[in-house]
mmCIF file as gemmi writes it, N, C-alpha and C atoms, coordinates in Angstrom:
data_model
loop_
_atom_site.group_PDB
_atom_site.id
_atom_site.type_symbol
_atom_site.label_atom_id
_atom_site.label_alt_id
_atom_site.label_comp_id
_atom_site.label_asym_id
_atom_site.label_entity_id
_atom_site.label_seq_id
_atom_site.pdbx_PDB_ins_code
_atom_site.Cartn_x
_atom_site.Cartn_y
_atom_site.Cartn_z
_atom_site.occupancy
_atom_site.B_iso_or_equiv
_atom_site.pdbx_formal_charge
_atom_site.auth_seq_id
_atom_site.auth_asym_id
_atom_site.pdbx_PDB_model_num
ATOM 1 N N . UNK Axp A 1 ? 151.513 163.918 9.004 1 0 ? 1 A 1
ATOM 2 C CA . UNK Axp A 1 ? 151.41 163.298 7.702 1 0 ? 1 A 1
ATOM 3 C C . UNK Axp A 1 ? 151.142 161.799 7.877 1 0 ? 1 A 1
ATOM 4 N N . UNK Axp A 2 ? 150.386 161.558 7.156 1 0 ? 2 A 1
ATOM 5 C CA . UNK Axp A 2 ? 149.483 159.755 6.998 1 0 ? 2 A 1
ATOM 6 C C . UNK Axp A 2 ? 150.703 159.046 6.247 1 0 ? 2 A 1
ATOM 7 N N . UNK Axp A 3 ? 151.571 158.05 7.169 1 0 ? 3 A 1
ATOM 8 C CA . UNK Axp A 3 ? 152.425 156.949 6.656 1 0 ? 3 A 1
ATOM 9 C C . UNK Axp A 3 ? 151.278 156.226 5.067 1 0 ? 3 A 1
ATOM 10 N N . UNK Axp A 4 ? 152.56 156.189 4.401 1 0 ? 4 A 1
ATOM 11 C CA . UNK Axp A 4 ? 151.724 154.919 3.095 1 0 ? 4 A 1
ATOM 12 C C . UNK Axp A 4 ? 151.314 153.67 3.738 1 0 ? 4 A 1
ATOM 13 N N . UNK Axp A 5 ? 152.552 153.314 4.525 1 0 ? 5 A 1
ATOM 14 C CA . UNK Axp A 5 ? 152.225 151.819 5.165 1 0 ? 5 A 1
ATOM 15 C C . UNK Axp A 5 ? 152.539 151.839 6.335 1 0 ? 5 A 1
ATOM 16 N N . UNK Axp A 6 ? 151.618 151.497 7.622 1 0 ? 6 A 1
ATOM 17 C CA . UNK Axp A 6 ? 152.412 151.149 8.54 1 0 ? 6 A 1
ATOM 18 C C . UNK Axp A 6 ? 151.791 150.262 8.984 1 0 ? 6 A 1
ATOM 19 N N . UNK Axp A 7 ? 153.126 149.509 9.911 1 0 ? 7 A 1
ATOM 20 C CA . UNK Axp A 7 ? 153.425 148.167 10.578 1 0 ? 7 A 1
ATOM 21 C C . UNK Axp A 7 ? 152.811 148.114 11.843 1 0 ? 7 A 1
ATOM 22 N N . UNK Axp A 8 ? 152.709 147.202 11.803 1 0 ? 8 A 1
ATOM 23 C CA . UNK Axp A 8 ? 152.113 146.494 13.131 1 0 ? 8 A 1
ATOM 24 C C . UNK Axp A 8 ? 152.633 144.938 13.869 1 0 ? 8 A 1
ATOM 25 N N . UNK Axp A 9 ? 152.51 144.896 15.456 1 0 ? 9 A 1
ATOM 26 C CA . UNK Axp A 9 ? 153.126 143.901 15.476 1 0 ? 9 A 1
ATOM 27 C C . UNK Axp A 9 ? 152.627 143.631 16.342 1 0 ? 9 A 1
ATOM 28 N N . UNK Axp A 10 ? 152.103 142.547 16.951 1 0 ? 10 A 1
ATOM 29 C CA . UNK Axp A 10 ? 151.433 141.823 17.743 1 0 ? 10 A 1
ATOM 30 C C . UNK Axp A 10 ? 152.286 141.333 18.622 1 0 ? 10 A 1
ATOM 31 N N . UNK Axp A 11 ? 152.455 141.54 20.127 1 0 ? 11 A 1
ATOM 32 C CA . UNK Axp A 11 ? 153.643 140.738 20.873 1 0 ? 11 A 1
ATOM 33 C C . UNK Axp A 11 ? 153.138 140.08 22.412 1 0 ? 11 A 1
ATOM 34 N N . UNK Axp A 12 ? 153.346 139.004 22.354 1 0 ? 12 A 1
ATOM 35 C CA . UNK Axp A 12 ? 153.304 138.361 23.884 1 0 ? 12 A 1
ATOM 36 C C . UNK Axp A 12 ? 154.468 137.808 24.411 1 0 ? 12 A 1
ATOM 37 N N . UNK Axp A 13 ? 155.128 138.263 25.251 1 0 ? 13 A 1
ATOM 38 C CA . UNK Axp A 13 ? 156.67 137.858 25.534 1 0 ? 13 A 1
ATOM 39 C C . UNK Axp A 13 ? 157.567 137.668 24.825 1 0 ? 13 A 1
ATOM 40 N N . UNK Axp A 14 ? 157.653 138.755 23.881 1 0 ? 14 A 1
ATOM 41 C CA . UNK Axp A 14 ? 158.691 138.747 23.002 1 0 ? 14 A 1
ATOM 42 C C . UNK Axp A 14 ? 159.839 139.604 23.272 1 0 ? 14 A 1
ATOM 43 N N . UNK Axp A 15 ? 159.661 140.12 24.122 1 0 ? 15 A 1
ATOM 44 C CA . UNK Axp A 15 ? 160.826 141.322 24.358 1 0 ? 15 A 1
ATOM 45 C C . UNK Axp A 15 ? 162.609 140.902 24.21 1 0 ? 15 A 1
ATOM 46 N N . UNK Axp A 16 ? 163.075 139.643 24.078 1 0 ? 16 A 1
ATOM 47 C CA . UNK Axp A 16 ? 164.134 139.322 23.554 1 0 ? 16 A 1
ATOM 48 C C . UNK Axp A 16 ? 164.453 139.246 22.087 1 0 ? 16 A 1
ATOM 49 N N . UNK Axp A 17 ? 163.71 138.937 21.783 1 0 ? 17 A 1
ATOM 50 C CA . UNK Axp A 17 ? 163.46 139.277 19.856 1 0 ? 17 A 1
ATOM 51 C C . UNK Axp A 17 ? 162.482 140.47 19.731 1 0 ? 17 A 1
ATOM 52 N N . UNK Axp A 18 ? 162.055 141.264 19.945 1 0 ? 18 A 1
ATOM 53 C CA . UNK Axp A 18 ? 161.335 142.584 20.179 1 0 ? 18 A 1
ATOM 54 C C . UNK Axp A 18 ? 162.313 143.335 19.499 1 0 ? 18 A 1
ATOM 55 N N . UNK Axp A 19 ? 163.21 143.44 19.512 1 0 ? 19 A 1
ATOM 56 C CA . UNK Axp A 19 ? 164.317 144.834 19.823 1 0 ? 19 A 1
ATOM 57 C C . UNK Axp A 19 ? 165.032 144.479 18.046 1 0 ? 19 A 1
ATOM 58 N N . UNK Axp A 20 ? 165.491 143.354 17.899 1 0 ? 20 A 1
ATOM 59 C CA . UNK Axp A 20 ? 166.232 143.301 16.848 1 0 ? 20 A 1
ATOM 60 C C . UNK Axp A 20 ? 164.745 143.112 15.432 1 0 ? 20 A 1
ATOM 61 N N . UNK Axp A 21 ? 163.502 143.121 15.882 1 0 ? 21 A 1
ATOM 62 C CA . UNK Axp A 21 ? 162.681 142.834 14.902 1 0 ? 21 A 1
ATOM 63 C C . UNK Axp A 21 ? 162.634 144.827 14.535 1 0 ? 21 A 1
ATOM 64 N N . UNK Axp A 22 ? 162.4 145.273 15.729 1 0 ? 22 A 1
ATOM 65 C CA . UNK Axp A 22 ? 162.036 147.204 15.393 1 0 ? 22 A 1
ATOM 66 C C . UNK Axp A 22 ? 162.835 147.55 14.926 1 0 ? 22 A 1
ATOM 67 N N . UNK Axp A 23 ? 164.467 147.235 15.489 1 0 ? 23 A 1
ATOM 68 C CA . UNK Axp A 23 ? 165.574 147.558 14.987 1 0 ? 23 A 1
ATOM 69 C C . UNK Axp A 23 ? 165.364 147.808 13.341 1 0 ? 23 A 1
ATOM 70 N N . UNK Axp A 24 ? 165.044 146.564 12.74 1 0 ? 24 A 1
ATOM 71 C CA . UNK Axp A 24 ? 164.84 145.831 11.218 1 0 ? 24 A 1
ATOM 72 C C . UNK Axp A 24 ? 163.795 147.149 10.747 1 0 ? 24 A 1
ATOM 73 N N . UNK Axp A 25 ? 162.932 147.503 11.344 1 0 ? 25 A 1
ATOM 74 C CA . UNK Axp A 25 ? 161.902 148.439 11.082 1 0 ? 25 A 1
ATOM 75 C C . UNK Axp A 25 ? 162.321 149.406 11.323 1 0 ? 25 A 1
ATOM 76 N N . UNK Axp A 26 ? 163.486 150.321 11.708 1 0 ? 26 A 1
ATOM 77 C CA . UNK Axp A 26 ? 163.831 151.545 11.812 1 0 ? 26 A 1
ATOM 78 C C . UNK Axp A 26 ? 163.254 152.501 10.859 1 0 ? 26 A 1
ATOM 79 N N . UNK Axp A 27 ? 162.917 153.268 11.09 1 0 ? 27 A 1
ATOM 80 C CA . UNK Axp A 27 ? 162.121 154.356 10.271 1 0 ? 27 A 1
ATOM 81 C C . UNK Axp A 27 ? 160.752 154.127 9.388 1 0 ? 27 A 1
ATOM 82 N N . UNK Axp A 28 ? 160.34 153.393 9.497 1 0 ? 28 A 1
ATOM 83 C CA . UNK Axp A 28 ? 159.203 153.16 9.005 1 0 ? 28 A 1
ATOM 84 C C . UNK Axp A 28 ? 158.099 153.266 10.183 1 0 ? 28 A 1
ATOM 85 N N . UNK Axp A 29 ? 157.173 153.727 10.398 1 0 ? 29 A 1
ATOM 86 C CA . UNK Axp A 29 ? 155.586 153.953 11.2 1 0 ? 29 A 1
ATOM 87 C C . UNK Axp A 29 ? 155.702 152.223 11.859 1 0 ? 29 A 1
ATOM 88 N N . UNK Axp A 30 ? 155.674 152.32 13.203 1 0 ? 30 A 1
ATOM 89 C CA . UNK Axp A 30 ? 155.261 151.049 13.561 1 0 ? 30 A 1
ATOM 90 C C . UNK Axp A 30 ? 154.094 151.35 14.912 1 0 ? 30 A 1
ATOM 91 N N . UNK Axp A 31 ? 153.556 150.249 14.868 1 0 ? 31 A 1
ATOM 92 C CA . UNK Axp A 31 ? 151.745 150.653 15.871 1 0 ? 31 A 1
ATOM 93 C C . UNK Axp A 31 ? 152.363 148.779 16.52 1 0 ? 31 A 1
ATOM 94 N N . UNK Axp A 32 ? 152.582 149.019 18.296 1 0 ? 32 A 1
ATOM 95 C CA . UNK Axp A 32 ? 153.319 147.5 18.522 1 0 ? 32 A 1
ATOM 96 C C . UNK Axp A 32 ? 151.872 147.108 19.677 1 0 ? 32 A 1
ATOM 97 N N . UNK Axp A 33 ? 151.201 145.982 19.713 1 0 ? 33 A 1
ATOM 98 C CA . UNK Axp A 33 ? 150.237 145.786 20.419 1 0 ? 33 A 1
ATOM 99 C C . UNK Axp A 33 ? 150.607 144.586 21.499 1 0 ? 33 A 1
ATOM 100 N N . UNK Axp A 34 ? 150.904 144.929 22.322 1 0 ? 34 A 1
ATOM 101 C CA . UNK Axp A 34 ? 151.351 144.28 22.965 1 0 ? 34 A 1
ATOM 102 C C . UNK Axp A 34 ? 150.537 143.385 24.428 1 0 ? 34 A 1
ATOM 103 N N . UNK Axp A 35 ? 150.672 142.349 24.285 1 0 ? 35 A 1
ATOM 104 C CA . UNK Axp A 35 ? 149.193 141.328 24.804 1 0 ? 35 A 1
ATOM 105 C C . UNK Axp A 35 ? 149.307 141.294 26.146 1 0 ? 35 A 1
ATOM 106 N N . UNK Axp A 36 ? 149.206 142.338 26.967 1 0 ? 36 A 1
ATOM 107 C CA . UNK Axp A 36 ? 149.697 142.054 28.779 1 0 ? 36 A 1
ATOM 108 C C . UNK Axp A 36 ? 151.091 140.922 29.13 1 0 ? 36 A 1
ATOM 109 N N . UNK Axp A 37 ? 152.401 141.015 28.137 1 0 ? 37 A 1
ATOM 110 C CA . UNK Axp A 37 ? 153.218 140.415 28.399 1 0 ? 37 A 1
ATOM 111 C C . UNK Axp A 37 ? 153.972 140.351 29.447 1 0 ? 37 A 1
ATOM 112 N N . UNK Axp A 38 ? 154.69 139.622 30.763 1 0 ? 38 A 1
ATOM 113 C CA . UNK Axp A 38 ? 155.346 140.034 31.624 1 0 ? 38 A 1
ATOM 114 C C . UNK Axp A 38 ? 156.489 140.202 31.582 1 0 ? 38 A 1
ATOM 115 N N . UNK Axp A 39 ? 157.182 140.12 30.368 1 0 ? 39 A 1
ATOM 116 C CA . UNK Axp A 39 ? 158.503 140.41 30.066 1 0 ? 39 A 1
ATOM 117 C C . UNK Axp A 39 ? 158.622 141.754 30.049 1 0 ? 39 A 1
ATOM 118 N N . UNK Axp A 40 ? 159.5 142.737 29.376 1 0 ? 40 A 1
ATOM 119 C CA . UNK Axp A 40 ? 160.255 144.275 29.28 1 0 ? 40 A 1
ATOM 120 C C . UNK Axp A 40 ? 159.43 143.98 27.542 1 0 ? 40 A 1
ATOM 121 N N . UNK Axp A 41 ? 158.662 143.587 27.11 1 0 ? 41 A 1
ATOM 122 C CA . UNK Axp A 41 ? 158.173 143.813 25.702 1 0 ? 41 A 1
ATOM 123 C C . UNK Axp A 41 ? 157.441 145.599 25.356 1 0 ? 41 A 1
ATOM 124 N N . UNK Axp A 42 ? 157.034 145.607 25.795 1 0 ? 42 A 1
ATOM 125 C CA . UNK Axp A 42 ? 156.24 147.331 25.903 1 0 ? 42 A 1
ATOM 126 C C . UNK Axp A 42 ? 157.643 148.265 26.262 1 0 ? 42 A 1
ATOM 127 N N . UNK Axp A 43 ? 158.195 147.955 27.652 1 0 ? 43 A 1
ATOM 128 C CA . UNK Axp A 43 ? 159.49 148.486 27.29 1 0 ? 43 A 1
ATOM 129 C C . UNK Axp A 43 ? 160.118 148.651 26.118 1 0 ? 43 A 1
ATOM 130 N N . UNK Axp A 44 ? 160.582 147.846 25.652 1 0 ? 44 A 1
ATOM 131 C CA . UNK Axp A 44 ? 161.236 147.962 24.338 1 0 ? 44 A 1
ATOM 132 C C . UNK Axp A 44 ? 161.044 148.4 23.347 1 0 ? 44 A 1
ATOM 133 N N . UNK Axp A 45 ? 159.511 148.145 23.237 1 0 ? 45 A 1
ATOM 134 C CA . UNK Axp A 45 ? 158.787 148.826 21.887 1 0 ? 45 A 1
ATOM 135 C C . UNK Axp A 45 ? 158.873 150.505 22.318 1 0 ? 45 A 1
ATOM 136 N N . UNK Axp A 46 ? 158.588 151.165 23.167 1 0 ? 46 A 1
ATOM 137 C CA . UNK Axp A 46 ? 158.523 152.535 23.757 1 0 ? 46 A 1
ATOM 138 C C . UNK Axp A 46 ? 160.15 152.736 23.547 1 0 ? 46 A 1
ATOM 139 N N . UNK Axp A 47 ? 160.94 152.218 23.551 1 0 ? 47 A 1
ATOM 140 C CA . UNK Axp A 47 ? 162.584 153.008 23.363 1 0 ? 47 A 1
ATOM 141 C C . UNK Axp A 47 ? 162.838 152.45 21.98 1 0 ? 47 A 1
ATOM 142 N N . UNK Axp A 48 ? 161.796 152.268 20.935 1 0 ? 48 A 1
ATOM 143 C CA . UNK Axp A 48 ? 162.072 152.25 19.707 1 0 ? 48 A 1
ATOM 144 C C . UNK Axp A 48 ? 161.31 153.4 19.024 1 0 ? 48 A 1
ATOM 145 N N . UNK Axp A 49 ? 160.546 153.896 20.213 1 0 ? 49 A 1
ATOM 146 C CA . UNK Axp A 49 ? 159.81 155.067 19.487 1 0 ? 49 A 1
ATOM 147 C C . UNK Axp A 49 ? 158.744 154.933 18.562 1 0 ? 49 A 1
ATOM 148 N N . UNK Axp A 50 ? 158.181 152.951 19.018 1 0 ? 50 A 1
ATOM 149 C CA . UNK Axp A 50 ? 156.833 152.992 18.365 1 0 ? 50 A 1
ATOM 150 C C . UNK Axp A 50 ? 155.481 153.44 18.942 1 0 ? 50 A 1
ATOM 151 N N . UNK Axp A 51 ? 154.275 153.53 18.441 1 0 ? 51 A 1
ATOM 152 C CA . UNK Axp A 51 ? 153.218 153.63 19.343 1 0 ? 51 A 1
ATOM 153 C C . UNK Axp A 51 ? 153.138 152.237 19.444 1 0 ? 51 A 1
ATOM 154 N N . UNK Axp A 52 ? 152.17 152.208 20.867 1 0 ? 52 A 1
ATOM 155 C CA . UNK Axp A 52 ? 152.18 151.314 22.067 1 0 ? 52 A 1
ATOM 156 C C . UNK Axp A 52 ? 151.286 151.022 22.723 1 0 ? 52 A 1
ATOM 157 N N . UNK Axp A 53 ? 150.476 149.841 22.8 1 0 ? 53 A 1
ATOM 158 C CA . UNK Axp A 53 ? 148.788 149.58 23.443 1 0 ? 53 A 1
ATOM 159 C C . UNK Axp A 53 ? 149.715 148.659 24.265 1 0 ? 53 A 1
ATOM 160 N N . UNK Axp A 54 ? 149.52 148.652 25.613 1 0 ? 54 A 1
ATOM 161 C CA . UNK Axp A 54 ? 149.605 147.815 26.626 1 0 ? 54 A 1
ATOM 162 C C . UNK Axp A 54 ? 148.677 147.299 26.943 1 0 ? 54 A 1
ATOM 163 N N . UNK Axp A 55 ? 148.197 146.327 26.853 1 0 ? 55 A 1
ATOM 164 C CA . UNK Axp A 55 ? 146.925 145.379 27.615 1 0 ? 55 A 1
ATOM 165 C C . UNK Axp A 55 ? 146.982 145.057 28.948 1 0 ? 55 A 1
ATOM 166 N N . UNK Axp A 56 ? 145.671 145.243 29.359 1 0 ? 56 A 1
ATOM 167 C CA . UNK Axp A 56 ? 146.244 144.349 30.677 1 0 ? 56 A 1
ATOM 168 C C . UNK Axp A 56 ? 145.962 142.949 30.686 1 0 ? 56 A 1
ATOM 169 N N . UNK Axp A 57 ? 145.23 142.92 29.925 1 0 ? 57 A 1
ATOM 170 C CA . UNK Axp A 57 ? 144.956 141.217 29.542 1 0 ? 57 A 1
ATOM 171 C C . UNK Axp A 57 ? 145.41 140.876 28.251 1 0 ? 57 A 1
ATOM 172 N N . UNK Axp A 58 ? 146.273 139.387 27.659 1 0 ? 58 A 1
ATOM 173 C CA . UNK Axp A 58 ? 146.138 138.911 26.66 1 0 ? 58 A 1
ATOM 174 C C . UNK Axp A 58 ? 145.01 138.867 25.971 1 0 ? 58 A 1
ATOM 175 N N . UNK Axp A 59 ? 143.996 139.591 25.022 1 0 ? 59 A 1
ATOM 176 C CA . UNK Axp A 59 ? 143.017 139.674 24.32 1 0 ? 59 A 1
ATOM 177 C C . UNK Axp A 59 ? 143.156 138.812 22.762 1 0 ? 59 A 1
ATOM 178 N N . UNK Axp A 60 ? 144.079 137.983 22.694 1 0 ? 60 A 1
ATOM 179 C CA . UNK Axp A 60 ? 144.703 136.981 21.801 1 0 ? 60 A 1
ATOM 180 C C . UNK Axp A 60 ? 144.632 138.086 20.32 1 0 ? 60 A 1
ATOM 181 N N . UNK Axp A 61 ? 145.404 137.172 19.343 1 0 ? 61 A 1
ATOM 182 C CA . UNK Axp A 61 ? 146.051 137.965 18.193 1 0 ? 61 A 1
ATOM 183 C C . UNK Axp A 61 ? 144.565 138.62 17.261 1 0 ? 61 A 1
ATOM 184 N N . UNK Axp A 62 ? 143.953 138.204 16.985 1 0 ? 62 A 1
ATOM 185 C CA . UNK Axp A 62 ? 142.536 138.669 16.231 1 0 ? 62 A 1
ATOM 186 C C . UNK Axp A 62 ? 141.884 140.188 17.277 1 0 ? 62 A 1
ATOM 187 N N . UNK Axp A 63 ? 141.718 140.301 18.239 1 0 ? 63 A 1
ATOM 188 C CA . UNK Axp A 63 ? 141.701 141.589 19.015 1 0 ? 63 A 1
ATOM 189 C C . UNK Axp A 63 ? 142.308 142.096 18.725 1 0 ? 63 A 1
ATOM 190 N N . UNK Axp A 64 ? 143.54 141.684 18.996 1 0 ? 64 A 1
ATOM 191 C CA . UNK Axp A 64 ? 144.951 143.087 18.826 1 0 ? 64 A 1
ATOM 192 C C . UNK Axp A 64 ? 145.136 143.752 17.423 1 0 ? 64 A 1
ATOM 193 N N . UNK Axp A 65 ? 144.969 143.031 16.681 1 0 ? 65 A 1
ATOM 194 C CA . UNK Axp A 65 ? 144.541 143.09 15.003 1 0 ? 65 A 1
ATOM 195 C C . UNK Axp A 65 ? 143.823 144.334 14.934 1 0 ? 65 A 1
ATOM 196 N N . UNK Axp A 66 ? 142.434 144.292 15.589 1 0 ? 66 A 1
ATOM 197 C CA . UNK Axp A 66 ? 141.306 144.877 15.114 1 0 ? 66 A 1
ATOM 198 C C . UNK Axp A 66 ? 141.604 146.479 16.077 1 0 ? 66 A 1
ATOM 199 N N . UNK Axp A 67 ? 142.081 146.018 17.606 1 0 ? 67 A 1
ATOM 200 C CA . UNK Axp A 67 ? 142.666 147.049 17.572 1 0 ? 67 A 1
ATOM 201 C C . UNK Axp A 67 ? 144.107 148.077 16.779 1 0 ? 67 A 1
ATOM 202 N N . UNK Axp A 68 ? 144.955 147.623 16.306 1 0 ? 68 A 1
ATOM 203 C CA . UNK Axp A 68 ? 145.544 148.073 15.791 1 0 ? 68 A 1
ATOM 204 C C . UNK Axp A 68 ? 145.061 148.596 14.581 1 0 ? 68 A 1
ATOM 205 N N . UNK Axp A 69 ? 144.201 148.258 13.519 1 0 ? 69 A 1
ATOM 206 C CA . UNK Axp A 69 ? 143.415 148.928 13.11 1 0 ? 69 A 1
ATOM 207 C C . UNK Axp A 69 ? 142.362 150.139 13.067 1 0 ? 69 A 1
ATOM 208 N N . UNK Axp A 70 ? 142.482 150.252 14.463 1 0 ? 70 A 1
ATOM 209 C CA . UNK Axp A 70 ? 140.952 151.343 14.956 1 0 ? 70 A 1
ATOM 210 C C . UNK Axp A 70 ? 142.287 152.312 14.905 1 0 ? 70 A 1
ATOM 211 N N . UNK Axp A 71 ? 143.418 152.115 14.952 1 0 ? 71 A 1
ATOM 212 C CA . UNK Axp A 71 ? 144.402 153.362 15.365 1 0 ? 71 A 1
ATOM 213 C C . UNK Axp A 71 ? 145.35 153.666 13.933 1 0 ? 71 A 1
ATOM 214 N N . UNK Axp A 72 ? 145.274 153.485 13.025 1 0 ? 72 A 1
ATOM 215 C CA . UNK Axp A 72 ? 145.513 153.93 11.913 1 0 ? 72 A 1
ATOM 216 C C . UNK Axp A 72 ? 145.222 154.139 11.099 1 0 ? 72 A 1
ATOM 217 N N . UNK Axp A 73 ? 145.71 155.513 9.798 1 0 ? 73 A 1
ATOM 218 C CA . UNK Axp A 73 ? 145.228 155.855 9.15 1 0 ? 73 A 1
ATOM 219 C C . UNK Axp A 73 ? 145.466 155.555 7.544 1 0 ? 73 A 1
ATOM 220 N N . UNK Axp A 74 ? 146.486 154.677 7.787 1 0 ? 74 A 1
ATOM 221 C CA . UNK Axp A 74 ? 147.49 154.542 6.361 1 0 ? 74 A 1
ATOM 222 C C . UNK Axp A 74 ? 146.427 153.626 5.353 1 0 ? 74 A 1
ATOM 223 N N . UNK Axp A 75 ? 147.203 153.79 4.534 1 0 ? 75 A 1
ATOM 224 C CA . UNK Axp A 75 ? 146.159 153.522 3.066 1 0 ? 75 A 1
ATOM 225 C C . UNK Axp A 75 ? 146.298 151.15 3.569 1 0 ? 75 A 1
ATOM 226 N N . UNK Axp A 76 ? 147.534 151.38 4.026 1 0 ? 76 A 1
ATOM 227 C CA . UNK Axp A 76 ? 148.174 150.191 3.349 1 0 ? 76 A 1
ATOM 228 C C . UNK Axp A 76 ? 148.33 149.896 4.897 1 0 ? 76 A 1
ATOM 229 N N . UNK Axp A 77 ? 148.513 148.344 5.736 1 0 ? 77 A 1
ATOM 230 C CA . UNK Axp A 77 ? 148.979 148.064 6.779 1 0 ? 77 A 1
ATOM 231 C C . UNK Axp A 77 ? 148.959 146.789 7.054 1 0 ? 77 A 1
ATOM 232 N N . UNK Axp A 78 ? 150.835 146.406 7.197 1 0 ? 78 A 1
ATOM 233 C CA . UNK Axp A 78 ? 151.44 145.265 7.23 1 0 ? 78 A 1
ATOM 234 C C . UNK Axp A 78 ? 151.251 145.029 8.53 1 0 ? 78 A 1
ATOM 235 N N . UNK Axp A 79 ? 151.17 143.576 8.805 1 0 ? 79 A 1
ATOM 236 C CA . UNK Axp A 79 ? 151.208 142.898 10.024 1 0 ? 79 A 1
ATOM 237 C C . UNK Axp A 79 ? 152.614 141.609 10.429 1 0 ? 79 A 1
């Protein structure tokens, strides 16, 4: 079933605030794009049970955007 809205989140070394931001998003569709960070950020997003683009390169926030877009279907999608 096609979420109404889902979230998206753009992350480059965020994995210390990572956890309490998904937390906040519990149950709602989240798509986490994560910019080749070297922190546990992709970690974290994966034990929140979001989907998950690992980069291997930082492709800066306007890429990650457009990818996170190519991967959903929802009518509506917060960033």
């Amino acid at each position: 079933m096609t979420p109404e809205v889902e979230v998206v989140v753009i992350t480059y070394r965020s994995g210390d605030h990572l956890a309490a931001c998904l937390q906040s998003l519990e149950g709602h569709s989240v798509v986490v794009i994560d910019n080749a960070s070297d922190d546990h950020s992709a970690a974290v997003a994966c034990s929140h049970g979001c989907r998950v683009v690992a980069n291997r390169y930082n492709q800066g926030c306007a890429r990650a955007v457009n990818q996170a877009m190519a991967l959903t279907t929802a009518p509506l999608v917060a960033f």
